[in-house]
LODOTI-166177 format. One line per field, with one value per atom (N, C-alpha, C, O): residue number from 0; atom name; x, y, z. Coordinates in steps of 0.001 Angstrom, whole numbers. Layout:
# LODOTI-166177
pos <- (NUM ...)
site <- (CA ...)
X <- (X ...)
Y <- (Y ...)
Z <- (Z ...)
# end
This chain:
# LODOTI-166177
pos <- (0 0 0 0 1 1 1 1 2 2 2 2 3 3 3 3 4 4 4 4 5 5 5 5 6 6 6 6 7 7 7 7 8 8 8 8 9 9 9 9 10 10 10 10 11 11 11 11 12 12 12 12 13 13 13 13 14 14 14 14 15 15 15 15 16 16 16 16 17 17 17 17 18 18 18 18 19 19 19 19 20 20 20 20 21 21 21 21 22 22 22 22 23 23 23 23 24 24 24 24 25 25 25 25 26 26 26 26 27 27 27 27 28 28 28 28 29 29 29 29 30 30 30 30 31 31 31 31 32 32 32 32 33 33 33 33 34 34 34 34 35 35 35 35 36 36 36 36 37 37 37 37 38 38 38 38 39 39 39 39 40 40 40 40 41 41 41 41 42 42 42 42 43 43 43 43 44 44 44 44 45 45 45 45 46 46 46 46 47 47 47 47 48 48 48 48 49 49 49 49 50 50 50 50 51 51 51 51 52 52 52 52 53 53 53 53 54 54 54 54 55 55 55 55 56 56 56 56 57 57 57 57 58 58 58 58 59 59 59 59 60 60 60 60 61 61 61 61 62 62 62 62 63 63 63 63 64 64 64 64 65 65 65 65 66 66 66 66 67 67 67 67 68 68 68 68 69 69 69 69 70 70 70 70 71 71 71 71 72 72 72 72 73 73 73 73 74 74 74 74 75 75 75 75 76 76 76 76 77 77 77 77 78 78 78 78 79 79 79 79 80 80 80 80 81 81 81 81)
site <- (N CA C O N CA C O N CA C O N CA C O N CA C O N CA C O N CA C O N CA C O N CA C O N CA C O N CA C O N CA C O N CA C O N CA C O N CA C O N CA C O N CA C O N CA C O N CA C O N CA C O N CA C O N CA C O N CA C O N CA C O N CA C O N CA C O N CA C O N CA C O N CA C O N CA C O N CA C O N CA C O N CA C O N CA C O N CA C O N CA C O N CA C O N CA C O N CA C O N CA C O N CA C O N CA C O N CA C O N CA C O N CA C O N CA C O N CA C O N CA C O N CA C O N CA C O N CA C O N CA C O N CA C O N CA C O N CA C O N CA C O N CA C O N CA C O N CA C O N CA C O N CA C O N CA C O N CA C O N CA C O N CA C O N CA C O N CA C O N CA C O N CA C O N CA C O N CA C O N CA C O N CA C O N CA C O N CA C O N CA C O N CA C O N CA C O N CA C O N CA C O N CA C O N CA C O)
X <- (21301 20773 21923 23064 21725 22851 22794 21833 24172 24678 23872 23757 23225 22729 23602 24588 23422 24270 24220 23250 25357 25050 24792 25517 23916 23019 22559 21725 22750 21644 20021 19733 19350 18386 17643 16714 18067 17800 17911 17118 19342 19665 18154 17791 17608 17087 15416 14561 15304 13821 13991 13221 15057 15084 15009 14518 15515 15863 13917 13240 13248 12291 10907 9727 11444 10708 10409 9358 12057 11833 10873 10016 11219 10370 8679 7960 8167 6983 6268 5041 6792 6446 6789 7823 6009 5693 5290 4645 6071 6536 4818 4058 4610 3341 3332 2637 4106 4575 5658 6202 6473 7583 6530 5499 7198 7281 8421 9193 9030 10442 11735 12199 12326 13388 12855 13670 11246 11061 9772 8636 10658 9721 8961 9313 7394 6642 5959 5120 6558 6304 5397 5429 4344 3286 3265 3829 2731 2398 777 347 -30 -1044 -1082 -364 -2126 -2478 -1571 -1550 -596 496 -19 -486 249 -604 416 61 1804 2393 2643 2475 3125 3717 5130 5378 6356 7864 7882 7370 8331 9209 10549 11193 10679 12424 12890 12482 13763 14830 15813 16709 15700 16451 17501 17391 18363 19565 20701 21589 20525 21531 22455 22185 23339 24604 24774 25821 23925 24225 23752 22872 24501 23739 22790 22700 22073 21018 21597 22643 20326 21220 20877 19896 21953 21390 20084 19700 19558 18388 17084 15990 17634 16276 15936 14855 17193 17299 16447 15381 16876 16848 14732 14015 14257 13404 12335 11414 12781 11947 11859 10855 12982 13391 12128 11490 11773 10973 9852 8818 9773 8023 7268 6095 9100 8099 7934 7714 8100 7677 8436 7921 10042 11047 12157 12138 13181 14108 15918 15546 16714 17879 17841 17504 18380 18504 17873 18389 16364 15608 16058 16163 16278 16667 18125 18161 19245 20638 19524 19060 19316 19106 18579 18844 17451 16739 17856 17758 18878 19879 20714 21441 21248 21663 20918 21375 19695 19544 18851 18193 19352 18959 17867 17215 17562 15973 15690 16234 14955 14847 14018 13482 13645 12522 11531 11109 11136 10154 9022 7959)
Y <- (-11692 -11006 -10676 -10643 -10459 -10750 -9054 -8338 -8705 -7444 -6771 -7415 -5424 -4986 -4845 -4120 -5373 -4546 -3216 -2506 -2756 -1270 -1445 -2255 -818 -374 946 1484 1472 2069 2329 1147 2687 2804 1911 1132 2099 1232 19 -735 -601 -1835 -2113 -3289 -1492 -1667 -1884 -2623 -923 -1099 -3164 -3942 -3497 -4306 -5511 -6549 -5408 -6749 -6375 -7242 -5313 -5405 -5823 -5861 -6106 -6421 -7880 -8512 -8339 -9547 -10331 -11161 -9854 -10012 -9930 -9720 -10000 -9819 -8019 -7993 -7046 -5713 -4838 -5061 -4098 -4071 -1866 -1191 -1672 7 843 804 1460 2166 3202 3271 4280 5545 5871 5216 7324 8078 9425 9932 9637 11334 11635 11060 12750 13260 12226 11852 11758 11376 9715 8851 9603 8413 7929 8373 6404 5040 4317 3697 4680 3737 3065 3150 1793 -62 -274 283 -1443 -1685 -3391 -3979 -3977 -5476 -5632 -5321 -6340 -6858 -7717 -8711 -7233 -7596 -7109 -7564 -6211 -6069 -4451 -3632 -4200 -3180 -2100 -939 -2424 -1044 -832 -1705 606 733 1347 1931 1280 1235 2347 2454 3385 4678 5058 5804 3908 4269 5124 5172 6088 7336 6823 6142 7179 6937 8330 9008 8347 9442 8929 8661 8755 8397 6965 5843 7258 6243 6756 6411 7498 7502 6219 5522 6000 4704 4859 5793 3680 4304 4355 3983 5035 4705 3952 3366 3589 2169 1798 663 3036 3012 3126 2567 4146 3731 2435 2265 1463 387 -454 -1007 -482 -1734 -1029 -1847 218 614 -402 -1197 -68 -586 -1967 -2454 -2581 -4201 -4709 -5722 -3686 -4591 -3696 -4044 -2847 -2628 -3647 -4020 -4199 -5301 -6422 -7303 -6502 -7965 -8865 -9978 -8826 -9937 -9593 -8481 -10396 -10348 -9896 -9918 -9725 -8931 -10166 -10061 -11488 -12601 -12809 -13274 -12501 -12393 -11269 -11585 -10376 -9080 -9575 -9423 -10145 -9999 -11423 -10835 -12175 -12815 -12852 -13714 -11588 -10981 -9806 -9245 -9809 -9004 -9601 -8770 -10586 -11820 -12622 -13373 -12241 -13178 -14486 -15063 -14778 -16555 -16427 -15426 -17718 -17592 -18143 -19158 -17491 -17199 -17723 -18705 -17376 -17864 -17302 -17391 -16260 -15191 -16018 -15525)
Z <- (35946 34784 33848 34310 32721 31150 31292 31572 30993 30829 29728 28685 29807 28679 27413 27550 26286 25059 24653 24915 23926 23908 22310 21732 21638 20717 20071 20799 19241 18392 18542 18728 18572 18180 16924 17141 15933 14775 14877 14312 15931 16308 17410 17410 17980 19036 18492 18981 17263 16413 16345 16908 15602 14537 15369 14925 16659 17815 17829 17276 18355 18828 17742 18091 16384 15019 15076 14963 15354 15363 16560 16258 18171 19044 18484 19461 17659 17559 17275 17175 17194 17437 15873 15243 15530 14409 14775 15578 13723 13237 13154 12186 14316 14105 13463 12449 13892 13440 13817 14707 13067 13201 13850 13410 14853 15748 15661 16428 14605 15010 15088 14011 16294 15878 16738 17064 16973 17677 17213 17048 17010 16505 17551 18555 16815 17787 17331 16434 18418 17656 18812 19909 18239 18792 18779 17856 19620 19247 19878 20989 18505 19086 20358 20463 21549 22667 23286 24429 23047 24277 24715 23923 26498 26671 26598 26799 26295 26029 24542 23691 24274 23276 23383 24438 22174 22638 22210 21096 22717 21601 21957 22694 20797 20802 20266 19105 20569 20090 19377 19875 17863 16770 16127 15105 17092 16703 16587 17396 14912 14111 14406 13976 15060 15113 16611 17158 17314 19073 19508 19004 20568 21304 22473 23269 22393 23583 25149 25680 25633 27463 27638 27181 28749 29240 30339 30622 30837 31576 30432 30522 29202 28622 27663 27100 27582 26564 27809 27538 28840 29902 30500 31077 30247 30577 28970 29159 27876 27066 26597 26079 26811 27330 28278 27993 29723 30292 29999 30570 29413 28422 27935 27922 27261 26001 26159 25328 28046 28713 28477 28579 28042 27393 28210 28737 28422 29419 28231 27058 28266 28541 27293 26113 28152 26835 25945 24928 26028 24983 24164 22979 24358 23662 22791 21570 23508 22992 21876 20899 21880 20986 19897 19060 19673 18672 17757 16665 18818 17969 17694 17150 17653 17104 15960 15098 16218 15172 15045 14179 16525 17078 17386 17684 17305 17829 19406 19841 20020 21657 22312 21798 23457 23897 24672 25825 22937 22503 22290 21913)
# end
């Protein structure tokens, strides 16, 4: 398994935008993204320029049913195999 990257929050919305998942609402300091047919929803903690932990990056990674490489690649940019 591919080392988690360390990230932002905002970095972590934007990897999870591209994956298919789309900005439902703001609660406070957390974004919750939704994707049609998918049975979870993500709420990621958006504080500022902190980075996330690495149990809750690697917890919402396998929420959104996509693997570590799928993830570094949506934050990259590249296209995956999303």
């Amino acid at each position: 398994m591919s080392e988690l990257p360390t990230v932002t929050g905002s970095q972590a919305v934007k990897a999870f935008e591209a994956l298919g998942f789309q900005l439902d609402r703001v609660k406070g300091a957390h974004h919750v993204l939704v994707k049609p047919g998918h049975r979870f929803h993500l709420s990621v903690p958006v504080h500022g320029t902190d980075s996330l932990k690495r149990g809750t990056l690697r917890s919402l990674i396998r929420a959104a049913g996509v693997t570590v490489d799928d993830f570094r690649a949506a934050l990259s940019g590249k296209p995956g195999s999303h």
